[in-house]
FILO-186558 format. One line per 3 residues: number of its first residue (from 0); their letters; for each residue x, y, z of N, C-alpha, C. Coordinates in pm, whole numbers, padded with zeros to 5 digits. Each point is the difference from the previous one (the first is absolute). Example, Ala and Ser with C-alpha at 12.3 -4.5 7.8 and 13.67 -1.06 7.14 Angstrom:
<recs>
0	as	01319,-00569,00780,-00089,00119,00000,00090,00120,00000  -00035,00105,-00072,00082,00119,00006,-00077,00109,00073
</recs>
This chain:
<recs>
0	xxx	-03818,-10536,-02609,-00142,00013,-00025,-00040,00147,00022  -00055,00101,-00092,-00023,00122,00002,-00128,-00018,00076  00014,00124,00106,-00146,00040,00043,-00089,00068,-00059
3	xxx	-00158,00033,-00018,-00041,00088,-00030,-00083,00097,00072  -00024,00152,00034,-00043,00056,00086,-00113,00024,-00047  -00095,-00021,00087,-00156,00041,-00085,-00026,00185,00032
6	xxx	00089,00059,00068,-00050,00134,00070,00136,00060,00010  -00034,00116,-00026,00138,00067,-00022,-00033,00150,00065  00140,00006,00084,-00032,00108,00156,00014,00123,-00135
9	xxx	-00058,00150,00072,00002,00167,-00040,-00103,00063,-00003  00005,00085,-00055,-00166,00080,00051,-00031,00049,-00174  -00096,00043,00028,-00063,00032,-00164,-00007,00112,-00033
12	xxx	-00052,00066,-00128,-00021,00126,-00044,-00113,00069,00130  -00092,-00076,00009,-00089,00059,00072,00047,00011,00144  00045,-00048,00025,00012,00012,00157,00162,00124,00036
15	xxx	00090,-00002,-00155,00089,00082,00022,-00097,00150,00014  -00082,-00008,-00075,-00052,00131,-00046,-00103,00053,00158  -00061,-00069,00048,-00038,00042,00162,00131,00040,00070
18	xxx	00078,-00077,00033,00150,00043,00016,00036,00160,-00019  00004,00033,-00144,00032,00108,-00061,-00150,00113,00091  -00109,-00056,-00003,-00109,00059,00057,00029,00048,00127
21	xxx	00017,-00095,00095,-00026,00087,00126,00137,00026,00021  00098,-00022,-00051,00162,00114,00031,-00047,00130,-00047  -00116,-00007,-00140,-00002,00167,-00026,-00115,00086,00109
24	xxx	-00049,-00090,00067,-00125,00043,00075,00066,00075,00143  00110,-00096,00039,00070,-00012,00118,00109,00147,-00016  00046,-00004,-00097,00107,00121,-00041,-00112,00130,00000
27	xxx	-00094,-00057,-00051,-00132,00172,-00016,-00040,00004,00152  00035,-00045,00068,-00114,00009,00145,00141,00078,00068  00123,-00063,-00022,00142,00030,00063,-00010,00161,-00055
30	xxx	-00010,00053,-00127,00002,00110,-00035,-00015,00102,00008  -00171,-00017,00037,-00110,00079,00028,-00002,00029,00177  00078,-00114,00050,00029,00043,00138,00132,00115,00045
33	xxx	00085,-00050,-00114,00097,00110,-00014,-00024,00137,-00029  -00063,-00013,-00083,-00056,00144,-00047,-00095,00040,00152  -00105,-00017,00023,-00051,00051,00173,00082,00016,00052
36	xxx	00100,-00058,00072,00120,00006,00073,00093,00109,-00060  00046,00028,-00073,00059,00095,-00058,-00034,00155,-00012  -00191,-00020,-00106,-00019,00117,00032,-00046,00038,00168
39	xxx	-00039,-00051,00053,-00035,00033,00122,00138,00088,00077  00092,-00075,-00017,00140,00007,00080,00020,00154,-00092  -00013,00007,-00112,00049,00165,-00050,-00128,00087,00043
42	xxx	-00128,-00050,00017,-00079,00120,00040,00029,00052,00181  00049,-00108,00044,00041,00042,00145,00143,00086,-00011  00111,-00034,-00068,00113,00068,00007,-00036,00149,-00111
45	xxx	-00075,00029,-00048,-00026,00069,-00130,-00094,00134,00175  -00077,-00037,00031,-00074,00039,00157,00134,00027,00092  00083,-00087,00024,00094,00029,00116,00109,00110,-00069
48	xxx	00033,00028,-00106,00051,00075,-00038,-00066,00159,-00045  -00070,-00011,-00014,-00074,00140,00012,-00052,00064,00144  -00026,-00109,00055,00012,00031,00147,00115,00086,00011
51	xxx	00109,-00073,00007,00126,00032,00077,00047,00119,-00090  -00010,-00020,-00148,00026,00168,-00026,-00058,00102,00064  -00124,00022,00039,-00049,00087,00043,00036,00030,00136
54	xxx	-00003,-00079,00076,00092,-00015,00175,00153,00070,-00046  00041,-00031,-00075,00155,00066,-00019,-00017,00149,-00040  -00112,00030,-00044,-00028,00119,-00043,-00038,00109,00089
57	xxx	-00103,-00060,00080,-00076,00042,00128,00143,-00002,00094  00052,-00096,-00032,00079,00049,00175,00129,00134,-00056  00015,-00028,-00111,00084,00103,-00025,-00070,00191,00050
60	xxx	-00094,00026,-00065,-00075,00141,00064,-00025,-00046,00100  -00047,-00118,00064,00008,00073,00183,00131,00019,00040  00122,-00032,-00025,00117,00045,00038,00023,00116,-00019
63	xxx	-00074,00059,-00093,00053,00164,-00032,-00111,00090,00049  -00124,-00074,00043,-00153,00067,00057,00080,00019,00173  00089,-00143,00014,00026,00067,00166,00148,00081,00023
66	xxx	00064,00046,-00099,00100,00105,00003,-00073,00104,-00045  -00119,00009,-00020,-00037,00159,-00046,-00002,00088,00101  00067,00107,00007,00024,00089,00121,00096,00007,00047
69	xxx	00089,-00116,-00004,00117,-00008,00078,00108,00047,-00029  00041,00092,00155,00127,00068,00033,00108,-00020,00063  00106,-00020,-00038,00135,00017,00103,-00023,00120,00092
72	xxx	00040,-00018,00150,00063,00076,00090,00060,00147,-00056  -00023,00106,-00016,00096,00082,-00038,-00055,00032,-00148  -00067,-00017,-00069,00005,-00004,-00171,-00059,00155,00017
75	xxx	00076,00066,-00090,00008,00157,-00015,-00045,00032,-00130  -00083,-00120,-00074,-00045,00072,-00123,-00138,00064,00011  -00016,00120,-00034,-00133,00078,-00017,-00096,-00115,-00022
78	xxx	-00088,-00004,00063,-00139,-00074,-00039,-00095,00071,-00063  -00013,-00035,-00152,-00099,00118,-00114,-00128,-00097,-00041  -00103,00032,-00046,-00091,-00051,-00052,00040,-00111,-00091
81	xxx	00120,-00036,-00059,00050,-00095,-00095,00060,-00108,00035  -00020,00053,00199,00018,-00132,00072,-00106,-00062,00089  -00109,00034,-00061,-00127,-00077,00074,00000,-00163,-00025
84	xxx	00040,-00031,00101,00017,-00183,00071,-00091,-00083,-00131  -00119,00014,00004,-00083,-00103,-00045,-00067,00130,-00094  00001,-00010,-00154,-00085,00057,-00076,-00068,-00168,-00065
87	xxx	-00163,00054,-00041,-00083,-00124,-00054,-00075,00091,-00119  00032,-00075,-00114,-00084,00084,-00153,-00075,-00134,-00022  -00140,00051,00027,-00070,-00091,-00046,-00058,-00032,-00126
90	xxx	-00034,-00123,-00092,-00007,00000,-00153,-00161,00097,00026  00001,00050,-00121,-00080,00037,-00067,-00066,-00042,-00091  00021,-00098,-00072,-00016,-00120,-00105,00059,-00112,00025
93	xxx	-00066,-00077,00082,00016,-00124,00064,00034,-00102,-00138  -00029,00006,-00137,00010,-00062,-00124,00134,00067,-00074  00062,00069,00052,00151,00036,-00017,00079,00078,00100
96	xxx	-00014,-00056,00065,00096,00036,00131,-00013,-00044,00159  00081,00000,00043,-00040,-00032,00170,00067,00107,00074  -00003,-00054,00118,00015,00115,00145,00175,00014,-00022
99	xxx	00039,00097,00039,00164,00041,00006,-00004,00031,00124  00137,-00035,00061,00045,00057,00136,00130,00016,00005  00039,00186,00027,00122,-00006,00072,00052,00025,00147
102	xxx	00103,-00097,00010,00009,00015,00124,00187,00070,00024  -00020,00119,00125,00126,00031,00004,00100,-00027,00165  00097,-00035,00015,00057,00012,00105,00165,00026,00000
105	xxx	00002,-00031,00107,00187,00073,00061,00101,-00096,-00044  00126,00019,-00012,00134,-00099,00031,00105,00072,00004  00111,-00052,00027,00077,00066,00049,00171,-00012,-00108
108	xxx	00040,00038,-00006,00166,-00061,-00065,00091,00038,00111  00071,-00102,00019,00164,00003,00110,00105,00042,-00080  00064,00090,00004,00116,00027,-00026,00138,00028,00049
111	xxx	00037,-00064,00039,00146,-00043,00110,00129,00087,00007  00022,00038,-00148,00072,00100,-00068,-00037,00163,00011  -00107,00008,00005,-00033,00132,-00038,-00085,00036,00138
114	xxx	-00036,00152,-00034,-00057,00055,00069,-00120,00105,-00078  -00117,-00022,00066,-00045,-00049,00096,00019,-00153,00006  00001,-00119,00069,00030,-00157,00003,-00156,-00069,-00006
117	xxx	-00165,00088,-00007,-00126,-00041,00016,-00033,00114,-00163  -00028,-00067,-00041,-00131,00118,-00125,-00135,-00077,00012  -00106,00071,-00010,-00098,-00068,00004,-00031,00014,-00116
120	xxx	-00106,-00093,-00083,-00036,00019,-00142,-00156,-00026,00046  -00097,00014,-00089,-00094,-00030,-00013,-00083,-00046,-00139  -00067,-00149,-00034,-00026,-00066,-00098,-00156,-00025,-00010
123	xxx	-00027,00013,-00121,-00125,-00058,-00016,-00029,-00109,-00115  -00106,-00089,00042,-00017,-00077,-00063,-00142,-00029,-00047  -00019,-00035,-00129,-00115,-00017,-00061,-00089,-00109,-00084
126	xxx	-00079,-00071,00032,-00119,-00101,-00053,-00113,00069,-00070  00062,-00016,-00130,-00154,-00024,-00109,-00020,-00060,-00086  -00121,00004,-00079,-00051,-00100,-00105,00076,00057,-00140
129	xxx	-00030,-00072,-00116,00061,00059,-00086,-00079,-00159,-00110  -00028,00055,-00098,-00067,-00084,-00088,00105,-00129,-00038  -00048,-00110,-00006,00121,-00144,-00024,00005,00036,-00150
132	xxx	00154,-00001,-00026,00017,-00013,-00153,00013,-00158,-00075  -00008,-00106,00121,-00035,-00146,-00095,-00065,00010,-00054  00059,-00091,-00130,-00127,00014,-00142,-00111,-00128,00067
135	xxx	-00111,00040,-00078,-00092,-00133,00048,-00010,-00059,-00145  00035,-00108,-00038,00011,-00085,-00097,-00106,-00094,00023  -00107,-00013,00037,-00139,-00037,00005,-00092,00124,-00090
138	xxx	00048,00105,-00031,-00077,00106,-00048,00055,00018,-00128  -00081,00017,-00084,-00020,00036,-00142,00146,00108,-00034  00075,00014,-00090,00094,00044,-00047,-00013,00101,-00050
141	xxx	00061,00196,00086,-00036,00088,-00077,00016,00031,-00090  -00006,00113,-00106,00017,-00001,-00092,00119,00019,-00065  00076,00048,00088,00197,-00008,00043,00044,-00113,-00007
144	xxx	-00131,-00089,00031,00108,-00164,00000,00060,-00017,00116  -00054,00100,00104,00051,-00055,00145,-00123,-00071,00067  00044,00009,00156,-00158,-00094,00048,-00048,00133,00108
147	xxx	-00121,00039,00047,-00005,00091,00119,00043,-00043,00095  00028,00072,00096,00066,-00005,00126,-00127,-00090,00055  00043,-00107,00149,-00100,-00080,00080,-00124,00087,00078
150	xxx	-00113,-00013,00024,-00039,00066,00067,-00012,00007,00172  00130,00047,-00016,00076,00048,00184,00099,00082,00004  -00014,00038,00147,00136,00067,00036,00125,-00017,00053
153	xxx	00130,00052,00016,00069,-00016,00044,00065,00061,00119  00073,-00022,00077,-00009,00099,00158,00188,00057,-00067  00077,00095,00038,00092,00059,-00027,00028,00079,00132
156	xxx	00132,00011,00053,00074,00083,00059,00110,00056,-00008  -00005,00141,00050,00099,00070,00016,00040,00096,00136  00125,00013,-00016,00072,00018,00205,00085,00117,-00095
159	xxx	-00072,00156,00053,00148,00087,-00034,00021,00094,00103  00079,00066,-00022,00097,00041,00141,-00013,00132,00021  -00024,00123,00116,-00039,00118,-00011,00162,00065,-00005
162	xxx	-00006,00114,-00060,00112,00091,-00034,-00059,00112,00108  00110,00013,00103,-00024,00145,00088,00030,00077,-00064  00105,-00031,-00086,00051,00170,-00052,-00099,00069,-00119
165	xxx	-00027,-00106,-00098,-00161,00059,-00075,-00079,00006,00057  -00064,-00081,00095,-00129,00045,00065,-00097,-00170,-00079  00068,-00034,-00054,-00064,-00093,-00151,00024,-00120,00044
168	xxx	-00095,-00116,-00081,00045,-00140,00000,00092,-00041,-00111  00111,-00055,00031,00059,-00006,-00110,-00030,-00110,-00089  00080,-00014,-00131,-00031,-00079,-00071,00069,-00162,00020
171	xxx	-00053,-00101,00024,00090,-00147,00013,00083,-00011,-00106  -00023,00043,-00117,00095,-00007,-00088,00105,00037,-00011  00046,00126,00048,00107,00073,-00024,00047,00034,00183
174	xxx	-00086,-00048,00050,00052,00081,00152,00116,-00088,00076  00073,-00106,-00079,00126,-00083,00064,-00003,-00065,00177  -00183,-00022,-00004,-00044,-00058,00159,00041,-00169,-00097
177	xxx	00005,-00079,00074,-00023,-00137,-00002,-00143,-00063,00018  -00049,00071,00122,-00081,-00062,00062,-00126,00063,-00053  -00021,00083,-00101,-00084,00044,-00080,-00045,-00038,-00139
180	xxx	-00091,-00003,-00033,-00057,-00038,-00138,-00088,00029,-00111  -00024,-00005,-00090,-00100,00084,-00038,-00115,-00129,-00012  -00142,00044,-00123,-00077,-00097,00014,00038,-00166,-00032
183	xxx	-00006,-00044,00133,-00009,-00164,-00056,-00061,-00059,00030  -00054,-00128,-00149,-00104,-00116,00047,00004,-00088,00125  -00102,-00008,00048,00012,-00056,00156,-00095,-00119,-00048
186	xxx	-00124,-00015,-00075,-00080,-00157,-00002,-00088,00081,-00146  -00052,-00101,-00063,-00063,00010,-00090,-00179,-00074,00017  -00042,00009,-00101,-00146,-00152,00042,-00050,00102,00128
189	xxx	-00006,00165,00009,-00060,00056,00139,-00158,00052,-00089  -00120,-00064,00065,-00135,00032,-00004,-00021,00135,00039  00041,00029,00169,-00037,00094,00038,00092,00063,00132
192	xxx	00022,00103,00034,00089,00017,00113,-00084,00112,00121  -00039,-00031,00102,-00066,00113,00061,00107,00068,00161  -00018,00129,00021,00019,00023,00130,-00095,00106,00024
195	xxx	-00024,-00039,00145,-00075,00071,00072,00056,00055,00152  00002,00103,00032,00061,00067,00137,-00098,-00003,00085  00069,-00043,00137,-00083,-00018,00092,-00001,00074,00119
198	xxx	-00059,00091,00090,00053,00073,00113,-00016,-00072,00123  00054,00012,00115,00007,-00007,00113,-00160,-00114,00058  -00102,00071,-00035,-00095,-00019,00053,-00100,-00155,-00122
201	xxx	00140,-00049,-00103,-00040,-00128,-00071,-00058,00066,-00118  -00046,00150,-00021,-00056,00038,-00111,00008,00024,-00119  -00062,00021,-00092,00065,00055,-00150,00033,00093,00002
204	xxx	00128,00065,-00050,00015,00159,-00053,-00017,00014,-00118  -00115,00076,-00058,-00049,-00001,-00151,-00023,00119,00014  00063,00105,-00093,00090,-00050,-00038,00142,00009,00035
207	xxx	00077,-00086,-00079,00165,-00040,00054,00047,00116,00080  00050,00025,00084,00067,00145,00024,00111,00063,-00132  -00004,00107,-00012,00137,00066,-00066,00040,00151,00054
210	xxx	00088,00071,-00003,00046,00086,00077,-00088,00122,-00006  -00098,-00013,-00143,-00024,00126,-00023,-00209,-00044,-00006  -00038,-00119,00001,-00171,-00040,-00008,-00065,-00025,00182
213	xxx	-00136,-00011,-00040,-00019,00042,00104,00008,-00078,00115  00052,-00101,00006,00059,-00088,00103,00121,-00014,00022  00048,00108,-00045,00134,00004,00036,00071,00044,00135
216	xxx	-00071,-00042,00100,00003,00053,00175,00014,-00205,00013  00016,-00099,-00062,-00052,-00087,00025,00166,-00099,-00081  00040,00117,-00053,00157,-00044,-00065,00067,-00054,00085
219	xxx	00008,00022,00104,00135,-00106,00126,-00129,-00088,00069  -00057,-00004,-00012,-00155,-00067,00095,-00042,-00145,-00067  00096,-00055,-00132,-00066,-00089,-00006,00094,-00143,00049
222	xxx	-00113,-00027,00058,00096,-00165,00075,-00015,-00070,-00024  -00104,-00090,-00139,00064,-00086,-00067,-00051,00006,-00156  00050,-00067,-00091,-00022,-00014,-00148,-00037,-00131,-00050
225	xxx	-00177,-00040,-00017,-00020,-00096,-00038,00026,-00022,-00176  00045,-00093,-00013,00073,-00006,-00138,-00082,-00173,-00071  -00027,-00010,-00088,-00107,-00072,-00069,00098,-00028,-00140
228	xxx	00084,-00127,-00060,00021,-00010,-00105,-00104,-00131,-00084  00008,-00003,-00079,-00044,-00094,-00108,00117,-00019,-00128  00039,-00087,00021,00044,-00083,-00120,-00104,-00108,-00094
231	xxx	00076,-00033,-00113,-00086,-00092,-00086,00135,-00117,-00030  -00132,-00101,-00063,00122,-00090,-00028,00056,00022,-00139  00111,-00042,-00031,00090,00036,-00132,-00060,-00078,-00153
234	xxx	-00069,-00063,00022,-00070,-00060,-00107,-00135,-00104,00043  -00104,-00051,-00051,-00132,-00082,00047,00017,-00113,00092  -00078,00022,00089,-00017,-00079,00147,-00081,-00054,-00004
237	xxx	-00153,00054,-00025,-00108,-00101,-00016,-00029,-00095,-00197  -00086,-00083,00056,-00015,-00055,-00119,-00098,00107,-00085  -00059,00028,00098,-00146,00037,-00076,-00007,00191,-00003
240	xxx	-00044,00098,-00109,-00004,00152,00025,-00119,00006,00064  00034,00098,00138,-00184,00021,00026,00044,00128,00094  -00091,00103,-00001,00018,00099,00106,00037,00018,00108
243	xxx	00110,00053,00035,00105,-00025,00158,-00011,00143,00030  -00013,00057,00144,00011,00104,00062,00083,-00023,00094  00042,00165,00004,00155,00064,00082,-00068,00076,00091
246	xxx	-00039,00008,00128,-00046,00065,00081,00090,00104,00067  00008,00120,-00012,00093,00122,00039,-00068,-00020,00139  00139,00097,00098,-00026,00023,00107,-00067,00144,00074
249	xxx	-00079,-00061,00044,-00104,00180,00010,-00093,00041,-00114  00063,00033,-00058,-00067,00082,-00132,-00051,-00132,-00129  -00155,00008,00040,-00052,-00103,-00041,-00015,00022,-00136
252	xxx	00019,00115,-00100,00008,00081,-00135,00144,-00039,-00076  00096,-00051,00107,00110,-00066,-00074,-00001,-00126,00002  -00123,-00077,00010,-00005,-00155,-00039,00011,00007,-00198
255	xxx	00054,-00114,00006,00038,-00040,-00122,-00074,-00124,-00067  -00021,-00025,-00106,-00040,-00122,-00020,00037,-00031,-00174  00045,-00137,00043,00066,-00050,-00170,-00058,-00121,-00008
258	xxx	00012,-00029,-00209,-00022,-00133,00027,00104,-00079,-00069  00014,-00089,00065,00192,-00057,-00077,-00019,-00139,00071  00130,-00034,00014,00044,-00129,00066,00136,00021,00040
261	xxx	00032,00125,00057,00080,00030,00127,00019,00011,00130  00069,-00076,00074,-00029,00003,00158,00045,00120,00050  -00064,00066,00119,00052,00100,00027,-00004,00012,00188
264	xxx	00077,00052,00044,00024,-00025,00156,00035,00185,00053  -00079,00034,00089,00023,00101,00054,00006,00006,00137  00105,00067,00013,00095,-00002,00186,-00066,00150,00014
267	xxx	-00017,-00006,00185,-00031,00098,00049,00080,00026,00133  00070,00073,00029,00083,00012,00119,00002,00187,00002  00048,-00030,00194,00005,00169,00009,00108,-00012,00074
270	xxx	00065,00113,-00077,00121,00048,00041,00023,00139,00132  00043,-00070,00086,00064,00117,00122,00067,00131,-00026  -00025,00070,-00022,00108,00199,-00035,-00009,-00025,00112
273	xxx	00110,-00032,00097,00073,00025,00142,00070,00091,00031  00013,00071,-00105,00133,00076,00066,-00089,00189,-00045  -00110,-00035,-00066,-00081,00138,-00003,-00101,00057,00181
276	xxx	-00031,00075,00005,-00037,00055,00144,00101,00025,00090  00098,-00023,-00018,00157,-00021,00061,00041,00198,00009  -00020,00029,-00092,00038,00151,00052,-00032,00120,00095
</recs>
């Protein structure tokens, strides 16, 4: 005897199609949380990394701000005006260029074989700006068909070695030191770079000392170097363009102001010359 079923189990067009509804509602809510979560997580690491470039940067010149001056025991090289510890060139056009500093001090070479078995040498080393040659590919295409350079700077150093017997600095290129170099890129994405010399008594020396201007009684006198960088970020941070200011240190005529959607972070630390007043 066949049965017959009056009702027959499954679900319908309509009710598949709510189905299809809130999986797409549920996947858009999953999405859109991903995306917050995500960008958020790159605007913090996108921040922690410009940070830390600049800390790697900064700590590098205070390492060479607190060897400025410094002598070995015994070092028999003439001390000339071309070895003033801490020279500071300040920009002149804060819109193409920043502050330069060289700094010079002592070392020594061992030689086991020979005689004398001590030579002393003496090196200097140098921080400045220098226009960024990244193209900015957000900007209109010159007429070369290249893109202009970004609008920033880049920081560059160079360490070369004094020649007693010329009297001269020699060249890193050809002078067969190791430990010498000529200009190299040190960070790029640099806004602005400042130093300022400080004497004894916490003050400004303005201007910088040099061997031959008129604060130059003030050349071994300075005891510390407040140093001010600004970096930017490498491509857009905020959502939105709106006017952002760079506040310089001291000199309220080198504030800056842009309008973009670049983050920008500026470190301020002062560096110890310990080993200047020493003579």
């Amino acid at each position: 005897m066949e049965k017959k079923f009056s009702n027959n189990a499954g679900v319908t067009l309509i009710e598949i199609l709510i189905g299809i509804l809130i999986s797409v509602i549920m996947m858009g809510a999953m999405f859109t949380s991903y995306t917050v979560v995500n960008n958020t997580y790159s605007q913090v690491t996108d921040r922690a990394k410009i940070s830390s470039t600049g800390r790697d940067v900064i700590g590098m010149i205070m390492r060479d701000v607190r060897n400025a001056g410094f002598k070995y025991f015994g070092d028999n090289i003439q001390t000339t005006n071309a070895h003033a510890p801490i020279i500071i060139t300040k920009s002149r056009n804060f819109n193409t260029s920043c502050d330069k500093i060289d700094i010079v001090y002592g070392d020594v070479e061992y030689r086991s074989n020979k005689t004398p078995k001590y030579v002393f040498e003496r090196y200097k080393v140098t921080y400045e700006c220098k226009a960024s040659t990244i193209p900015d590919k957000n900007s209109p295409q010159l007429s070369s068909g290249s893109y202009p350079p970004i609008d920033a700077f880049a920081i560059y150093k160079t360490k070369v070695k004094w020649n007693n017997t010329s009297k001269n600095w020699n060249d890193p290129n050809t002078d067969g030191d190791e430990s010498t170099y000529p200009s190299q890129l040190i960070v790029d994405y640099v806004v602005d770079l400042i130093f300022n010399p400080i004497d004894e008594k916490g003050l400004l020396i303005n201007p910088p000392p040099t061997p031959t201007n008129a604060t130059k009684s003030f050349l071994y006198k300075i005891k510390t170097v407040d140093i001010a960088l600004t970096v930017r970020s490498t491509k857009d941070f905020y959502r939105k363009s709106k006017l952002r200011k760079v506040l310089a240190m001291i000199d309220t005529t080198r504030n800056k102001s842009k309008t973009d959607k670049f983050l920008r972070d500026t470190i301020v630390v002062t560096a110890h010359a310990r080993n200047l007043g020493l003579e």
